[in-house]
N, CA, C and O of each residue as an XYZ file, in Angstrom:
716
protein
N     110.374     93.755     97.311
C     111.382     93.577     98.323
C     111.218     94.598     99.444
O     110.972     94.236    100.594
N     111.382     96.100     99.040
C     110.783     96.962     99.975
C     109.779     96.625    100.748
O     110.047     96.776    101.940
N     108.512     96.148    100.487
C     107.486     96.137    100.995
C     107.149     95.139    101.854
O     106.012     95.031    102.312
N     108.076     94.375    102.118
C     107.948     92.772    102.682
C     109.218     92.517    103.445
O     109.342     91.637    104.297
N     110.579     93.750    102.893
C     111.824     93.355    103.857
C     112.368     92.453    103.539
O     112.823     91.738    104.432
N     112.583     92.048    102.053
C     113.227     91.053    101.991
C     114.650     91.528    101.426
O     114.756     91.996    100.292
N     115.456     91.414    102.074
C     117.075     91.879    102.058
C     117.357     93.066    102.102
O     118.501     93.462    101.880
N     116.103     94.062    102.473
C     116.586     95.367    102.072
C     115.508     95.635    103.664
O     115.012     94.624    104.163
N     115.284     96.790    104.222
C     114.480     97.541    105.284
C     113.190     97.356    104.804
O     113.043     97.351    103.582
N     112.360     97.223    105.427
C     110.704     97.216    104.873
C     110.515     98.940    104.952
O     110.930     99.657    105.863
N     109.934     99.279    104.001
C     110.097    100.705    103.572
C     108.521    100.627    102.574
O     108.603    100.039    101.496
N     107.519    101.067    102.876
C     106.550    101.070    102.115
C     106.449    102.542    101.237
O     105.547    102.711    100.416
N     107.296    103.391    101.463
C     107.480    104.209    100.511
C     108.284    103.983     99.436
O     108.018    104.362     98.295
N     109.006    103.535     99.674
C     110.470    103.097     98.624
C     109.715    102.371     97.565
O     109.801    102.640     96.366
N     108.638    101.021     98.308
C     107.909    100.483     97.609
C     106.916    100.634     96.754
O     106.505     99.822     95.925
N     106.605    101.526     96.947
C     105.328    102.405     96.388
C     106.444    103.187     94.841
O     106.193    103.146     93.636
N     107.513    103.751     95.490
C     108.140    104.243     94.491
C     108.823    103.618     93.285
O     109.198    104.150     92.241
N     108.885    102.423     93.670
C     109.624    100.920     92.971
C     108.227    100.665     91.696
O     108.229    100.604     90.467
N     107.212    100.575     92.681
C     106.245     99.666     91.926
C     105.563    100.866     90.862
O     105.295    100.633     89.683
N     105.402    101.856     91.374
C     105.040    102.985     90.242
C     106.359    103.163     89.323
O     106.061    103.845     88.343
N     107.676    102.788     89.314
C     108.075    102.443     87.829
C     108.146    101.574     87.019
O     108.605    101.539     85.877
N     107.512    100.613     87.861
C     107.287     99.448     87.328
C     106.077     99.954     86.227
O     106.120    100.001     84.998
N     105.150    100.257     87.032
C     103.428    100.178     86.744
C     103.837    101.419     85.314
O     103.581    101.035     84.172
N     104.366    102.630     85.482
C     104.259    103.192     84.487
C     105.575    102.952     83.451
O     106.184    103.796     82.792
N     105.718    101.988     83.516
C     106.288    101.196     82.322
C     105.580    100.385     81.643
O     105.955     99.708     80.686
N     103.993    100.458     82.370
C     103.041     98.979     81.398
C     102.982     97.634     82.168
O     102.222     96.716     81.861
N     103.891     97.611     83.235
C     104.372     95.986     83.774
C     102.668     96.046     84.698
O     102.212     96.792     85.565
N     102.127     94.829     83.943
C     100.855     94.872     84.858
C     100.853     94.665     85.925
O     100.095     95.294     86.664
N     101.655     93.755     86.378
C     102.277     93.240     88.273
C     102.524     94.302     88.708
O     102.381     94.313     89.931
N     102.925     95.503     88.180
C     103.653     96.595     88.924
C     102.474     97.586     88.848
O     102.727     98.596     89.504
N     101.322     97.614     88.280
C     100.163     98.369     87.896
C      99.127     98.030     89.094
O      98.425     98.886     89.632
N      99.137     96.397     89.494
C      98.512     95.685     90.397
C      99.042     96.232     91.701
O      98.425     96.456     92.742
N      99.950     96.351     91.499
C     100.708     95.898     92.978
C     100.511     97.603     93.552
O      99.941     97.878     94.608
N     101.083     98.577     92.656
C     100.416    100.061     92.737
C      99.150    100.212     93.202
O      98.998    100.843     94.249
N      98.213     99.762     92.636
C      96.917     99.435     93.116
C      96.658     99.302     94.345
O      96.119    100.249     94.916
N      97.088     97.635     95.361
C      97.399     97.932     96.259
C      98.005     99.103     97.395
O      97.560     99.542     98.455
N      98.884     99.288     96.833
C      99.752    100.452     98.047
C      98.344    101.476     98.069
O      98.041    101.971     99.155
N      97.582    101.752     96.978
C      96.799    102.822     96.873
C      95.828    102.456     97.850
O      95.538    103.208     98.781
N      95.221    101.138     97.654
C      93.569    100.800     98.402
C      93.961    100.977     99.460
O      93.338    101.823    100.101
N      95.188    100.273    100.177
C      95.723     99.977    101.292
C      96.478    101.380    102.190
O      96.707    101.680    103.362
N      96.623    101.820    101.166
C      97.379    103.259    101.965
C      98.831    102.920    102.324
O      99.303    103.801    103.043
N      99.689    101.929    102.057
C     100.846    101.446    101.973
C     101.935    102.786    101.182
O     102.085    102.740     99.961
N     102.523    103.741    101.883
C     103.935    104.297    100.845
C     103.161    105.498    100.763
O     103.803    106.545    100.840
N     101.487    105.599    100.574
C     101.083    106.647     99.986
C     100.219    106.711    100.625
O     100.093    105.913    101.553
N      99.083    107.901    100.320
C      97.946    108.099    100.996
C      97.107    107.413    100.300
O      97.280    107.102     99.121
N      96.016    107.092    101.072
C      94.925    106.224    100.757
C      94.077    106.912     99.922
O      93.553    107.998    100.168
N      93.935    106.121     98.740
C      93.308    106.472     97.367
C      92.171    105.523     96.999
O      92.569    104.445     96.556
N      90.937    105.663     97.076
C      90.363    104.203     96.059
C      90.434    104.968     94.555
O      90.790    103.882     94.098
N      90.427    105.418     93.947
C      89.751    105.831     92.773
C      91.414    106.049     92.118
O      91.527    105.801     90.917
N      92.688    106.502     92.879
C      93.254    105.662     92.047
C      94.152    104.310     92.171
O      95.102    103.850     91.537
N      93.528    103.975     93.089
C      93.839    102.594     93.533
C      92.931    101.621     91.969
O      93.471    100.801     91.226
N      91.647    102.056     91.923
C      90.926    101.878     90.964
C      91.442    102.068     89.403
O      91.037    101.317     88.515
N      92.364    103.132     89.157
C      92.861    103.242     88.048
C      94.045    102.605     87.595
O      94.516    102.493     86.463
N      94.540    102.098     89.021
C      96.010    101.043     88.263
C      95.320     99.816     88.640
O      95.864     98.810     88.183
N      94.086     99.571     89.474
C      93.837     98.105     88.714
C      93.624     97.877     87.391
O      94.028     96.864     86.820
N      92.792     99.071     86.677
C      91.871     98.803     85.659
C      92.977     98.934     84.120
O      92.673     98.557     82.988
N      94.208     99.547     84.534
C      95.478     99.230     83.802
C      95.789     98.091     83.926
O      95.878     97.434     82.889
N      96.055     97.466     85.157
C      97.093     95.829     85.203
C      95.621     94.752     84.516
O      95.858     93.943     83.619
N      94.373     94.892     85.014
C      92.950     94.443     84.513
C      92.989     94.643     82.978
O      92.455     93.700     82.394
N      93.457     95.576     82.189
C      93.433     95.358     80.852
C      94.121     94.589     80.280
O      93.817     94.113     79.186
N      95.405     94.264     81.050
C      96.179     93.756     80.531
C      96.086     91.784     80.638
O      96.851     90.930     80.192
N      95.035     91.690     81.284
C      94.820     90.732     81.827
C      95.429     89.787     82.890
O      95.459     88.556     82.888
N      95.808     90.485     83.608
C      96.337     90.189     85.283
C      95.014     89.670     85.610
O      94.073     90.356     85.210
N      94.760     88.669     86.214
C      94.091     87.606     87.174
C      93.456     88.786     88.286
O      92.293     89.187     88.334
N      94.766     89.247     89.265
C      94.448     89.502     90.441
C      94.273     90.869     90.284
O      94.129     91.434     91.368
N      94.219     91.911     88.907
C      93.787     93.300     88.832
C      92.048     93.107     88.433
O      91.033     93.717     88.768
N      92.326     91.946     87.558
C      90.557     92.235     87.290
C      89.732     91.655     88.691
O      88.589     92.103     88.604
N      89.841     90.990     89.711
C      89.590     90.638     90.587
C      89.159     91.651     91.385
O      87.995     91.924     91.678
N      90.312     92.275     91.771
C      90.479     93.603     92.535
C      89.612     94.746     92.000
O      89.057     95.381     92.897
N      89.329     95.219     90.572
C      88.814     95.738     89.832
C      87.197     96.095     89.885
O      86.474     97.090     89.924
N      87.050     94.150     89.852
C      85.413     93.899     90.465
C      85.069     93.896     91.092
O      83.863     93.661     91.010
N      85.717     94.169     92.657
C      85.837     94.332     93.919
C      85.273     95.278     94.573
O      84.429     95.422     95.457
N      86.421     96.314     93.460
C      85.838     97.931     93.721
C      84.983     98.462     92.747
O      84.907     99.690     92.702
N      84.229     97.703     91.846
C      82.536     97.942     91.612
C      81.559     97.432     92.730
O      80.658     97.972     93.372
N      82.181     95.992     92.698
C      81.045     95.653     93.353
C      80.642     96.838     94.769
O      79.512     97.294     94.944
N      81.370     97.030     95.299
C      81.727     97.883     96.742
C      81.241     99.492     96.107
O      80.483    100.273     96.683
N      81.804     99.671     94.993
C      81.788    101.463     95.215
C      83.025    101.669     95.242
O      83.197    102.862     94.994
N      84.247    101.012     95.455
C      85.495    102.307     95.933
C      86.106    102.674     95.005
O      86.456    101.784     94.230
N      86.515    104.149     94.659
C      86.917    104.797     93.521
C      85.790    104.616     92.695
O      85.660    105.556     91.911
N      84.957    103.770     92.594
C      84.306    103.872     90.867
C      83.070    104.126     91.250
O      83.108    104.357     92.458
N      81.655    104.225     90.717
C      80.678    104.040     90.873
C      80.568    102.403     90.797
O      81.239    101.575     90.180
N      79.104    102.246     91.946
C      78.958    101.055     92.233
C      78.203    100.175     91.119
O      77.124    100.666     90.786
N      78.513     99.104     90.543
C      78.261     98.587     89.317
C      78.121     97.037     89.412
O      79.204     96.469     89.272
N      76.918     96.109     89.643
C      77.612     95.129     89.861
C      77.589     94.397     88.570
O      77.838     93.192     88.590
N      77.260     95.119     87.208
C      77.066     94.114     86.007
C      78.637     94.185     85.645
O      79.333     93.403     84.998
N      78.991     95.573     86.382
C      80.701     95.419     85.629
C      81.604     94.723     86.416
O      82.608     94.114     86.048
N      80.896     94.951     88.182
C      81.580     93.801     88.797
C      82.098     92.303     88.111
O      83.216     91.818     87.939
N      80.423     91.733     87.751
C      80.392     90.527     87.296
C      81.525     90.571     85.720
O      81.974     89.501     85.308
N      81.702     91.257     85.341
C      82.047     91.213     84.371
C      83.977     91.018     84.476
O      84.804     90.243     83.997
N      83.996     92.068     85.273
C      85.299     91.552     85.756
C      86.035     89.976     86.842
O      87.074     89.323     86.933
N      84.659     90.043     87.453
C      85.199     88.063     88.428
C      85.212     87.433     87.076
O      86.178     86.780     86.681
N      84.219     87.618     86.426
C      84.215     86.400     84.863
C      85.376     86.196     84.610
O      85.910     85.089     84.668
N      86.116     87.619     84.183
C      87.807     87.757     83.456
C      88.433     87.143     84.320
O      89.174     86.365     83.721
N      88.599     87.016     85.701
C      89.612     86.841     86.715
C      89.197     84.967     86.445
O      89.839     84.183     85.746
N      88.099     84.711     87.156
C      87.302     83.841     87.551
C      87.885     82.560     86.296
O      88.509     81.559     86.647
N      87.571     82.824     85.035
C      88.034     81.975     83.731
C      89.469     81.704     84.068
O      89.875     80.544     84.003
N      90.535     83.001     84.541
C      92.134     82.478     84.021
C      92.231     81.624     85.406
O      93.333     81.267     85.822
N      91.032     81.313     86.099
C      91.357     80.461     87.328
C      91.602     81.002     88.821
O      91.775     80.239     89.771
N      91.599     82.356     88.920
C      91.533     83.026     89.966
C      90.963     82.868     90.976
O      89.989     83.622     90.951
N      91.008     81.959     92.468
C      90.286     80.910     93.188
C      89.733     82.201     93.893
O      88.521     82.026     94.025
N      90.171     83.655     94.498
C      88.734     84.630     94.556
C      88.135     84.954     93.968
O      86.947     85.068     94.270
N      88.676     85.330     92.640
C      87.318     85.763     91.411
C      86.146     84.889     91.458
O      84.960     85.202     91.562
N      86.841     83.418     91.335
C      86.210     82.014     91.000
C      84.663     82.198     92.110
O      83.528     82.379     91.670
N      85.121     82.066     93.910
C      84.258     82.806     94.880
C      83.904     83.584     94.501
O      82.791     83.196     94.146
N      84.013     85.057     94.111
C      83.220     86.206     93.961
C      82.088     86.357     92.845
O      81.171     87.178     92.812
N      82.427     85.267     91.873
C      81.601     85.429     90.558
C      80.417     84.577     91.513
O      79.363     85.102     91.869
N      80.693     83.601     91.741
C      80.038     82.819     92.462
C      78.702     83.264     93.757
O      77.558     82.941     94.078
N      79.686     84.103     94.109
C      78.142     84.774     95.226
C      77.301     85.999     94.765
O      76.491     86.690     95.384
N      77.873     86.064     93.131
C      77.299     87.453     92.265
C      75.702     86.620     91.946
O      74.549     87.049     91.985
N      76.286     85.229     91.618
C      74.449     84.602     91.179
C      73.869     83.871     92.570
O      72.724     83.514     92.849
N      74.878     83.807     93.184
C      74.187     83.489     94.343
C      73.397     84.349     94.852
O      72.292     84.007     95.272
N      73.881     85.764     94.906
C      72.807     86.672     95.427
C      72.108     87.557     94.306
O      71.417     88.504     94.682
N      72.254     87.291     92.914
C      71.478     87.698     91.714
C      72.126     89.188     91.673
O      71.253     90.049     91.562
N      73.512     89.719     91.739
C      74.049     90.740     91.549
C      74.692     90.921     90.442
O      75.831     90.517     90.206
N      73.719     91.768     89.443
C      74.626     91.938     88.288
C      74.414     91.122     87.657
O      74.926     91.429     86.581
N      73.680     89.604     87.509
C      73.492     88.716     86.886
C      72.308     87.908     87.305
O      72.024     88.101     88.488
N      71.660     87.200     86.787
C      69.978     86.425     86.989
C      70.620     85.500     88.602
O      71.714     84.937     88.662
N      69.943     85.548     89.360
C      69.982     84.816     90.512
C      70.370     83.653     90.123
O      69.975     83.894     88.982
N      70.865     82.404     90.010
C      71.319     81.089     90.124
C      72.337     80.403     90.816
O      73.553     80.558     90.927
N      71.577     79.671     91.214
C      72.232     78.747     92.574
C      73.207     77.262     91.641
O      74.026     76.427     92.026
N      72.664     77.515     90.538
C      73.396     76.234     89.771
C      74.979     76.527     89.684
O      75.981     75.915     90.054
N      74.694     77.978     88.898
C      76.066     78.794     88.425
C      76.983     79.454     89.400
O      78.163     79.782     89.278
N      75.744     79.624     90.884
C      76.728     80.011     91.433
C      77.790     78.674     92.394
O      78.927     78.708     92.863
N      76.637     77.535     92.341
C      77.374     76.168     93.005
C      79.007     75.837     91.873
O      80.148     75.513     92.200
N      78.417     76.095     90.594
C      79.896     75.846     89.878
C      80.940     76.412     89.946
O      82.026     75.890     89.691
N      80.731     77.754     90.358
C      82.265     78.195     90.571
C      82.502     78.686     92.122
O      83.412     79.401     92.541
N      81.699     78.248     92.659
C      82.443     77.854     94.096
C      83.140     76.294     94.181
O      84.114     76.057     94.895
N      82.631     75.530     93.537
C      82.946     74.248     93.117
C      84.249     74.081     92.717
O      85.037     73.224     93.116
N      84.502     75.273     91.603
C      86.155     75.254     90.866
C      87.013     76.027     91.899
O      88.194     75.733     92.082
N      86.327     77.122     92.635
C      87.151     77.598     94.114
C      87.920     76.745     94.841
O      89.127     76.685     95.077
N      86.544     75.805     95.285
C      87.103     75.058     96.342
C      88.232     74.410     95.956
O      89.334     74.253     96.480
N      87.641     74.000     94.734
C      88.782     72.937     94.435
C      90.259     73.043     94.335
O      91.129     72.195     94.133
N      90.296     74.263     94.522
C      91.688     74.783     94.529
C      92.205     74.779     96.089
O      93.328     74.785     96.593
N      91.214     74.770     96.487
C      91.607     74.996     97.868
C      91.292     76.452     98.814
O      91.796     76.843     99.866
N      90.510     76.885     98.161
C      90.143     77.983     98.604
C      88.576     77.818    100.063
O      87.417     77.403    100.051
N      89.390     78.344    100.952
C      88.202     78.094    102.529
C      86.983     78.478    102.283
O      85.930     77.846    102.207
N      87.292     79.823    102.142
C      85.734     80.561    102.094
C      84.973     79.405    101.097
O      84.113     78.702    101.628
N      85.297     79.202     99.614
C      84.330     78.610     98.769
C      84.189     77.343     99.348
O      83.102     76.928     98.947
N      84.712     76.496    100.085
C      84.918     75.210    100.245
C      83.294     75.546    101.781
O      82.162     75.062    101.822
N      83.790     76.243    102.459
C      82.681     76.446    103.290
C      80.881     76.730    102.733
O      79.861     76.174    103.140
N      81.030     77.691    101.787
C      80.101     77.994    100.709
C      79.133     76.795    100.482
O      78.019     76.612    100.972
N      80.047     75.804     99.364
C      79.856     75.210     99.357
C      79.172     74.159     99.972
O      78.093     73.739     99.553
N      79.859     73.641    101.120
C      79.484     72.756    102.070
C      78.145     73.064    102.783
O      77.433     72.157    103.217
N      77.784     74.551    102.902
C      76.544     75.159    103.337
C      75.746     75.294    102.364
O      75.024     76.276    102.539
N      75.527     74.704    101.329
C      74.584     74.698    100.044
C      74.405     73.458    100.108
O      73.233     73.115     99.954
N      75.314     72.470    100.321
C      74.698     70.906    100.264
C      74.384     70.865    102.016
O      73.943     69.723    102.154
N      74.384     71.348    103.044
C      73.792     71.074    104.337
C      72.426     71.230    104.177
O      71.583     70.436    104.594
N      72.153     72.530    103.408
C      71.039     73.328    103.756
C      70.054     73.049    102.609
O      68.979     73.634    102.477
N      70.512     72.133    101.827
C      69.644     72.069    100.686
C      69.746     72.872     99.178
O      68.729     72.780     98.490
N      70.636     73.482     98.732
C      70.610     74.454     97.756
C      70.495     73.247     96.479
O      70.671     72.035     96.350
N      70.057     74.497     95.602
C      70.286     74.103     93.868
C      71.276     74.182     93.721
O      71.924     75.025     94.342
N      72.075     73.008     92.479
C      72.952     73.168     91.812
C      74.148     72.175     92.642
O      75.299     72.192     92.207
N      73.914     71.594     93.462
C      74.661     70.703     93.844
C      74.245     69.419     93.854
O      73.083     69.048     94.017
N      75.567     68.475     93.613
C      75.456     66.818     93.920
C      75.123     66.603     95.284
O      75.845     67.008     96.195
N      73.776     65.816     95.517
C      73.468     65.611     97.007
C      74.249     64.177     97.347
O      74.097     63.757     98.494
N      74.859     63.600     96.673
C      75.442     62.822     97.046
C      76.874     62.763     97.969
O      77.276     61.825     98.658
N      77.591     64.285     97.709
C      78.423     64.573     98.200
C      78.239     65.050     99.665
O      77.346     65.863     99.902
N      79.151     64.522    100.808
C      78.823     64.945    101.793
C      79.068     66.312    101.997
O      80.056     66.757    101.412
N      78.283     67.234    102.814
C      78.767     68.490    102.995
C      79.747     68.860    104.059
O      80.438     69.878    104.031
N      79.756     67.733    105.228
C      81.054     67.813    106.121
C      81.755     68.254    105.323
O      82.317     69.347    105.405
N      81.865     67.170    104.074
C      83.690     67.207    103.887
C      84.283     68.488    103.417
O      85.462     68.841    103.374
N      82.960     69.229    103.003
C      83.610     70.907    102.123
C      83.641     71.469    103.707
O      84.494     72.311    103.986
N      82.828     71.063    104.613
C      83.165     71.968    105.974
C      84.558     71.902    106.997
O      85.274     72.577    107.737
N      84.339     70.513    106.412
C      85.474     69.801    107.634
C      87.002     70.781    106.583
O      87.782     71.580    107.102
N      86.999     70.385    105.190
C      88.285     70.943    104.633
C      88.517     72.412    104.871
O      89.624     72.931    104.727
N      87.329     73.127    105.277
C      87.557     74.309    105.147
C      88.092     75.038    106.553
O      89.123     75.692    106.714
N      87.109     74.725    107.459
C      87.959     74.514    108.814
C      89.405     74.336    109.479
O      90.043     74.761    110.442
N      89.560     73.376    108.297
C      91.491     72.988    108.584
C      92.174     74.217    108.118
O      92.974     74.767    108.875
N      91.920     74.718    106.886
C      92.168     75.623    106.791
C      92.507     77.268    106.883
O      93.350     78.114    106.586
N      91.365     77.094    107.443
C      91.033     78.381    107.799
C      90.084     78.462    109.087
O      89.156     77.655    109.127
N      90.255     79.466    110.255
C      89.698     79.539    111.340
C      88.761     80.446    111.527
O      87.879     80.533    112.382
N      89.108     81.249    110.450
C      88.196     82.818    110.258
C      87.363     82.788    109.059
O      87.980     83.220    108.085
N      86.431     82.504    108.861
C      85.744     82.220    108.083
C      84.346     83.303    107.895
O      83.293     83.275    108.532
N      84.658     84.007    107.066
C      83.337     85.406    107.442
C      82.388     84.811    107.125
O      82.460     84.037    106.170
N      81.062     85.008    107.913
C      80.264     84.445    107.682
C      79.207     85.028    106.655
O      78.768     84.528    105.620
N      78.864     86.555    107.420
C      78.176     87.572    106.487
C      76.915     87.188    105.880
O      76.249     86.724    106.805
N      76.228     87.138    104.785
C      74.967     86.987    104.473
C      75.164     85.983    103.580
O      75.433     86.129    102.388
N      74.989     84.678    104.336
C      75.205     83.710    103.319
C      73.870     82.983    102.769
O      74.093     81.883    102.262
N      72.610     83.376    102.778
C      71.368     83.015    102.451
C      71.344     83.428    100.911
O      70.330     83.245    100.238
């Protein structure tokens, strides 16, 4: 509520102070959400490492969006050493309970052979379960693997249509190293 202003002042300290009794009560949402204020510098000063340590609390507990976040900051380096087998290891956790970024992130781990054997099959499948959620980035992904020719996709499917859906969606679309 603090942090968003909803019925009360937007106060990102208050919030920060809310969610750290949450978080050190065990509440993984409140471990996650701590996390945040930390990466972000929201309430508090900007921390990765322990922004890194209340993901890897709400991440044990099996929060979706801590192990996500978790693998994030392997894959990257922030707070932790850079790791991408533990990266991968964490999109997997996220990626399985259905997590439509994990789902993307596991996805461009074999796409670009990080942390795991290069494959374009494995990584077409869970951009596949991304999209399907509705997620832009993967839906674009996607659509640029069946334009361009990749493994692991139905060529029968047009690739407009993952472009055209993703577009509607979304206008900002990072492009970054998508080879």
């Amino acid at each position: 509520m603090y942090r968003q202003g909803y019925g009360v002042a937007k106060d990102d300290v208050e919030a920060s102070r809310w969610y750290r009794k949450s978080a050190e009560q065990g509440n993984a949402d409140g471990q996650f959400r701590l996390g945040e204020m930390y990466r972000q510098g929201y309430g508090v000063a900007k921390d990765d490492v322990e922004a890194s340590r209340w993901y890897r609390k709400s991440a044990e507990q099996g929060n979706a969006d801590g192990q996500n976040l978790l693998g994030w900051m392997y894959e990257k380096g922030y707070g932790v050493s850079k790791d991408y087998t533990e990266a991968v290891k964490w999109y997997r956790k996220s990626a399985e309970q259905g997590n439509a970024d994990g789902q993307f992130r596991l996805g461009a781990m074999y796409r670009q052979g990080y942390g795991v054997a290069k494959d374009d099959v494995e990584a077409s499948r869970w951009y596949r379960k991304s999209a399907e959620q509705g997620y832009a980035v993967s839906q674009f992904f996607l659509g640029y693997i069946y334009e361009f020719g990749g493994d692991g996709v139905d060529k029968k499917i047009t690739p407009k249509l993952y472009i055209g859906i993703a577009n509607l969606q979304s206008k900002d679309i990072p492009m970054g190293n998508i080879s």
